[in-house]
N, C-alpha and C positions, 0 to 999 in steps of 0.2 A: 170349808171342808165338806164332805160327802162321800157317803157309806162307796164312792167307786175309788174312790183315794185308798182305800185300804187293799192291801196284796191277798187275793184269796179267801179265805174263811167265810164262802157264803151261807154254811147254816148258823152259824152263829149272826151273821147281819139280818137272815130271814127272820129269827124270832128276833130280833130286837123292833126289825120293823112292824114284824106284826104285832108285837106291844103297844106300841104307840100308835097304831094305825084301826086296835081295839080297845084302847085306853084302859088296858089290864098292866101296866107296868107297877110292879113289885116296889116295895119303898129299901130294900138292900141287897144287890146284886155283888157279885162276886165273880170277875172274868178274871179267868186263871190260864197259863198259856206260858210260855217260854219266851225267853229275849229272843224279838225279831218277828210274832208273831202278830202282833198289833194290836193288841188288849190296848194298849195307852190311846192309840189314835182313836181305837174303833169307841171307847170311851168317850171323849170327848166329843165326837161325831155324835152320841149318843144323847149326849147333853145337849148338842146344837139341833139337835131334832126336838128334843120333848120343849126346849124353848122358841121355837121357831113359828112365826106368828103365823105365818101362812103355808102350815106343812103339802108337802106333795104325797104322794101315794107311797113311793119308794125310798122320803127322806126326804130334810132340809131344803126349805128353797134354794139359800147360798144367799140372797138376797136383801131381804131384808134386816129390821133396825140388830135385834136380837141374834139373828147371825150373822151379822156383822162383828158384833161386839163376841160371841164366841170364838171368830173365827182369828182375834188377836189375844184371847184368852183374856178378857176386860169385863166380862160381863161380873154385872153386883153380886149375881145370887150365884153365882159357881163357884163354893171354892176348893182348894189346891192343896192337898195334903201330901208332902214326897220328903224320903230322906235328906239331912243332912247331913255337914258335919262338923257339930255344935264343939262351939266355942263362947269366952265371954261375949261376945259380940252376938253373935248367931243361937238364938235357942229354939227357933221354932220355923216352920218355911215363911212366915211373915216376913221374915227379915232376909228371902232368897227368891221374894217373886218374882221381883223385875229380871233377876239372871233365870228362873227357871223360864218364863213366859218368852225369853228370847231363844232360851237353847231350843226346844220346845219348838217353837217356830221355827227353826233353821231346821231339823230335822225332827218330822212327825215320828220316829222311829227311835226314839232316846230309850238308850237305856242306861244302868246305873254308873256300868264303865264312863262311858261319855261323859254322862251328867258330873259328874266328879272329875272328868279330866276339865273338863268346863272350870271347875271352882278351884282347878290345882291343890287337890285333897283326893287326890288317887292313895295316897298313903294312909289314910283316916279310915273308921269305919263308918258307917252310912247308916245313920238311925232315925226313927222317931222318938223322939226324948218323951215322955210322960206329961211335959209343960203342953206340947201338941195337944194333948188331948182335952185338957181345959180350954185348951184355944176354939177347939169342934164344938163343944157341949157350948160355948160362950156365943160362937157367929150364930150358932142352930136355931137360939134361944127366938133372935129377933125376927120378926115376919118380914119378908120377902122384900125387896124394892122395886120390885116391878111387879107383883102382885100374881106371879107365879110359883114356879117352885121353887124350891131351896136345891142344890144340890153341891156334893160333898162327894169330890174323887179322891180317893187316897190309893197312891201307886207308893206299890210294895208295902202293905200291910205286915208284911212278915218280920219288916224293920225294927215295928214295934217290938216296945218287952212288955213283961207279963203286967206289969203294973202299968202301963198306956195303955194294953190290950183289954184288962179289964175296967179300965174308967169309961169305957165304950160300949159294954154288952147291953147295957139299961136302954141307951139312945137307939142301940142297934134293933133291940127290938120293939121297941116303943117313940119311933122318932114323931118330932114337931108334923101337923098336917101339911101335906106337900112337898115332905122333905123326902129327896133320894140319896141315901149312899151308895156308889160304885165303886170299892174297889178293885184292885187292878193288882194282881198279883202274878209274880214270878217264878213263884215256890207255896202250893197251900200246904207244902206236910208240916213247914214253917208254924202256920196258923195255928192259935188257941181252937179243938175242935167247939168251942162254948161258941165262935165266933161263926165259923163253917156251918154251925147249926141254926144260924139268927138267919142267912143270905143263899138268893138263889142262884147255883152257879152255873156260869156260862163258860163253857169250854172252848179254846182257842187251840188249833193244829199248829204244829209244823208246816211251815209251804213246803208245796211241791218247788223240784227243781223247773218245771216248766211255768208254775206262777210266776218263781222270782225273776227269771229269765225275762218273760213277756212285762211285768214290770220296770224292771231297769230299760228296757226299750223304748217304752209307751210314757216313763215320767224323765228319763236321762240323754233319752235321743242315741244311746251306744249300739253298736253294732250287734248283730247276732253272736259273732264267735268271742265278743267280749263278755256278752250279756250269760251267754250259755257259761262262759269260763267262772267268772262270779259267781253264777249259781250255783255251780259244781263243789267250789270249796264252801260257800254259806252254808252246808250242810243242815238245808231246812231254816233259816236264821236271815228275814231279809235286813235286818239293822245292818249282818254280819256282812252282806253282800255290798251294801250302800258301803260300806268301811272300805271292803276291798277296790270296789272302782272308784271310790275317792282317791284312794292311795294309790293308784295304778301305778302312774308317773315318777312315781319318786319309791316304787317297789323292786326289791330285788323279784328277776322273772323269774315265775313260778317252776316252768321246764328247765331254763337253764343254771338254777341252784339246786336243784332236783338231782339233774345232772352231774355235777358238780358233786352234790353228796356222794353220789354212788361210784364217780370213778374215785374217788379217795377215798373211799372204802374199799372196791377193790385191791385199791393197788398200795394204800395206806403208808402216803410219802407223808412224814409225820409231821414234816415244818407248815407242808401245806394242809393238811388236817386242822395244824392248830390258828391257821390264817384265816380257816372256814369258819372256825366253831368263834375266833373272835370278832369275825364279820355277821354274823347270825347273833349272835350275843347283841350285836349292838344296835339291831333293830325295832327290838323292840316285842312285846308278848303277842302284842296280836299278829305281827308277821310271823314269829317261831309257829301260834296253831295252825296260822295258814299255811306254811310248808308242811306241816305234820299233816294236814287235814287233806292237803296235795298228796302226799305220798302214799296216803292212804286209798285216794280214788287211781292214783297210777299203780297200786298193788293188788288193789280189788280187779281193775280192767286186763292187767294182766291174768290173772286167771281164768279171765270168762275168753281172752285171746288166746290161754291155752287148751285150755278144757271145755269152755261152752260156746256159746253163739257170738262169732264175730260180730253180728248186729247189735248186739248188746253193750258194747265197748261205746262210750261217752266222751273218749279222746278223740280230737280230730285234727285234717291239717297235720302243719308239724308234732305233734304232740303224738300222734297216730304213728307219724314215722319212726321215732323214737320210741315207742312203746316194739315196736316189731323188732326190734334190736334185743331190747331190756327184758321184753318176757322170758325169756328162755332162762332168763337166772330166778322165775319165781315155779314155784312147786310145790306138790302136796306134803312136803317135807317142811317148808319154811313158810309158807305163809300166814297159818296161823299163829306162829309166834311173831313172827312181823307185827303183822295185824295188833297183836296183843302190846307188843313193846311200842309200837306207837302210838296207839290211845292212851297208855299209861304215861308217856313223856308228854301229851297234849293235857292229861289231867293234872299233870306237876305243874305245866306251865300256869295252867289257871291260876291255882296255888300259889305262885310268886318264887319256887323253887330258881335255884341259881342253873343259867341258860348253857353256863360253860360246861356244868360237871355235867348235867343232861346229856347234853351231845356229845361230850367224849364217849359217856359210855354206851351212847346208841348208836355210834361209829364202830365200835371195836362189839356188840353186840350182830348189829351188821353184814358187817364184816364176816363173824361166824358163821349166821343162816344162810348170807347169800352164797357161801362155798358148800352149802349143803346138795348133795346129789340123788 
């Protein structure tokens, strides 16, 4: 791996190189960032640099013994701290490396959803049990095996509870010589501020919608108006993006369920209403936000096609034609409650709330603002 593998976030890569490149790196970092942003990769990248026997100016060679052995996640002295979901079998990630080190590998972009449909414990909750952290204080202890540093990623620190969180504050500010913690977090409001105050944090964006776009191009080989299409729903989120054109093939089309909503909302033929809402139900959460997150860029782009700059409009192609039609039903009357009713159905869905009652009543809500004049 190498710091161009990562989508975006080049101040946060500049100071990491320039860390390693003036042998000023910190012994406990903290990259905090959102799913999709690449705190996890740019991490591990991180690691593959400060180990890397013959660094270049701008990052890892990719070459040699040491990044070789990071770049299967194998190396002695790195190790791997990430939620589970402990069971008598399972108490700590020791006993989830070989499956984390593969998901991992398959997609540098994991995040928690993933990582737990992986282990088919999407139902469970994702923790760092308290035994973890005997396990940190125990690998820390011993000196290095290859006569370098220690280092210690722990993604989604936030996992922890307060009695794992603090078996850790001693180490964290007093670690073994050579020893670096990185974690890698999701969520810092999460965090013990005891812990925020041990680590120096590295902030991680949003991508732009033209990073993630030029990404799925340059690593997927997909076309423009797919790559562009992706980016549009990942709303800043390239995991989310990587999700979407994975699934492309076997996705209900974004336009034409769209579609589909809005003339059965107008015309509210009730048998076919309820044929939608159990064809939508049964795909699944992360298609439900991507419709929601679609209809959200088709109500937003309607606006800027009523009231602002045609150029502004991010629909193209077919989706362009269909918006010329559709505009006319949105207005300064209804769209900000649109607006509002569809982020709050995308924020149930996260929730796990039930897909059916959702959508009936953002049908029949609908229904009422789009007959607003």
């Amino acid at each position: 791996m190498n710091y161009n593998q990562i989508i975006g976030q080049s101040e946060p890569k500049h100071r990491l190189i320039k860390m390693v490149n003036e042998g000023r790196v910190p012994h406990a970092l903290l990259f905090s960032g959102h799913d999709g942003s690449g705190n996890l990769p740019t991490a591990i990248v991180f690691a593959q640099h400060l180990f890397c026997i013959t660094k270049l100016a701008d990052g890892p060679c990719g070459t040699c013994n040491s990044c070789n052995k990071i770049s299967k996640l194998i190396h002695p002295d790195l190790h791997l701290v990430f939620p589970i979901a402990k069971t008598k079998s399972i108490k700590s990630s020791n006993d989830l490396i070989s499956e984390f080190r593969s998901a991992f590998l398959q997609n540098h972009y994991l995040t928690i959803d993933s990582w737990f449909n992986e282990l088919k414990a999407d139902n469970k909750q994702p923790i760092i049990p308290v035994e973890e952290s005997n396990d940190i204080i125990k690998k820390l202890s011993y000196t290095s095996f290859e006569g370098s540093y220690k280092i210690m990623i722990i993604w989604q620190p936030e996992r922890m509870n307060a009695e794992a969180a603090n078996k850790l504050l001693k180490i964290l500010e007093e670690p073994p010589d050579q020893t670096i913690f990185i974690l890698v977090s999701n969520n810092t409001e999460k965090l013990l501020p005891t812990i925020i105050s041990r680590v120096q944090q590295i902030t991680f964006q949003q991508c732009s919608e033209d990073e993630i776009s030029n990404g799925l191009i340059k690593h997927f080989g997909v076309s423009d108006e797919v790559s562009k299409q992706s980016a549009l729903l990942a709303n800043g989120n390239y995991a989310e993006a990587i999700l979407i054109l994975t699934n492309n093939e076997e996705s209900i089309s974004f336009l034409n369920n769209f579609q589909n909503f809005m003339r059965l909302t107008l015309r509210f033929d009730c048998g076919k209403v309820l044929q939608w809402i159990d064809d939508n139900a049964a795909t699944g959460r992360e298609k439900q936000k991507q419709f929601l997150q679609y209809a959200l860029e088709v109500f937003r782009d309607s606006l800027m096609f009523n009231y602002g700059d045609k150029n502004l409009v991010r629909l193209t192609g077919q989706e362009y034609q269909f918006l010329e039609k559709f505009a006319p039903f949105i207005n300064h009357k209804n769209y900000e409650t649109l607006i509002n009713e569809f982020n709050q159905n995308y924020y149930y869905v996260e929730r796990n709330a039930n897909p059916k009652i959702l959508f009936m009543d953002l049908m029949l809500k609908t229904n009422e603002l789009i007959h607003l004049k």
